[in-house]
C-alpha positions in Angstrom: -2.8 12.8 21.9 -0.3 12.6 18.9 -0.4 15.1 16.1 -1.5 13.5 13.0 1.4 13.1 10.6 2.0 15.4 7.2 0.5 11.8 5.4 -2.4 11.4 7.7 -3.1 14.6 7.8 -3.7 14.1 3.5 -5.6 10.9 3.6 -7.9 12.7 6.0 -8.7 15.3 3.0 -8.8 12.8 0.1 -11.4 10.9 1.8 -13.8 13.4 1.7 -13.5 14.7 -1.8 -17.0 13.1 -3.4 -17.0 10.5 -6.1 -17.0 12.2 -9.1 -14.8 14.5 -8.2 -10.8 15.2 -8.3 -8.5 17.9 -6.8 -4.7 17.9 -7.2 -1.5 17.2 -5.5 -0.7 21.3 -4.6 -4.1 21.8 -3.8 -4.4 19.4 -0.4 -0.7 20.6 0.2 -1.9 24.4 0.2 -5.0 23.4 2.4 -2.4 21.6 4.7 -0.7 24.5 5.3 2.6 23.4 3.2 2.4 24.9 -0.3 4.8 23.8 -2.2 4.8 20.4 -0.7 2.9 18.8 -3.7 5.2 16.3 -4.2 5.3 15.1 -1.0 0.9 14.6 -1.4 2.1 12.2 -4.3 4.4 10.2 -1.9 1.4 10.1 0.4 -1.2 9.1 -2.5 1.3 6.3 -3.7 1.6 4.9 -0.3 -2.0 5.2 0.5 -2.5 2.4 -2.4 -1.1 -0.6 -0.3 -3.2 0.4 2.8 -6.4 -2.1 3.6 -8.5 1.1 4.1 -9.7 3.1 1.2 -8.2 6.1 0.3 -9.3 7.0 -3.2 -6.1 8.6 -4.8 -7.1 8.2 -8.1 -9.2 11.0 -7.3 -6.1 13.7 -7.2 -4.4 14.4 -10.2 -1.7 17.1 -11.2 -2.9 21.1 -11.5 -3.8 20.5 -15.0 -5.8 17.6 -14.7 -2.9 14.9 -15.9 -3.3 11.2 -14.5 0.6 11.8 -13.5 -0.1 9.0 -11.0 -1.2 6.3 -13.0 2.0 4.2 -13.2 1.3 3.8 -9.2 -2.2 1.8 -10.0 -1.1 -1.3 -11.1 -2.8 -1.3 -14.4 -1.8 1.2 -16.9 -5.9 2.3 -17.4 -6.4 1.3 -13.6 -7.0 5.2 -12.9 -8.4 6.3 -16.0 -11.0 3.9 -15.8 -11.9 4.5 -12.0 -12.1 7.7 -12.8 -14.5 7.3 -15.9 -16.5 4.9 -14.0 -17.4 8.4 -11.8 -18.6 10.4 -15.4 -15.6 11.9 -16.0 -13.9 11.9 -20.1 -10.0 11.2 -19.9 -8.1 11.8 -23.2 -4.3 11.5 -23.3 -4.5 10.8 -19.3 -6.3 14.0 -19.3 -9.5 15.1 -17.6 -11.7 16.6 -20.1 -13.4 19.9 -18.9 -11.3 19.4 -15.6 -12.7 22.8 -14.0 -16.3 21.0 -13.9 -14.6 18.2 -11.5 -12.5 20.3 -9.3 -12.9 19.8 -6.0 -11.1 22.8 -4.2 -11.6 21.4 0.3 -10.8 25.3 0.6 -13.5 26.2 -0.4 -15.9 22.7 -0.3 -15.3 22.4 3.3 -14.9 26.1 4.5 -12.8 25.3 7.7 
């Protein structure tokens, strides 16, 4: 059986963070195994968007809670507003009290 690629290998993790929650781009890359792949997350999250399935990248963000992804949904409030439909307060694309939200699948899935 065929090793799941770097990209599959992310969509696997951003599937199971829980709605109305977010975690960031060096965060699934650390979990991965490849810290200081972060960018290479984004790549993943922006192709993720044309895929029929749902992968819900609006829920990972930068390490400061920026919506530095937003440009990739379309809609310029496409991803601040999925994200306040799930109770979260974005101000100048930022999450408000962003620690409350994180989702860290280090220590959420304890694998």
């Amino acid at each position: 059986m065929k090793e799941p690629s770097f990209f599959e290998k992310v969509y696997q993790i951003v599937k199971l963070i829980p709605k109305g929650r977010v975690t960031s781009y060096g965060t699934i890359a650390e979990y991965l195994g490849s810290k200081g792949s972060a960018r290479m997350v984004g790549w993943a999250m922006n192709k993720s968007l044309s895929f029929p399935e749902d992968i819900p990248a609006h829920r990972v963000v930068n390490r400061k809670g920026l919506l530095t992804g937003k440009i990739h949904f379309g809609g310029s409030n496409t991803m601040k507003q999925l994200l306040e439909n799930e109770g979260m307060i974005i101000e100048n694309d930022q999450i408000i009290d962003f620690e409350k939200f994180f989702w860290d699948p280090a220590k959420e899935l304890m694998v």
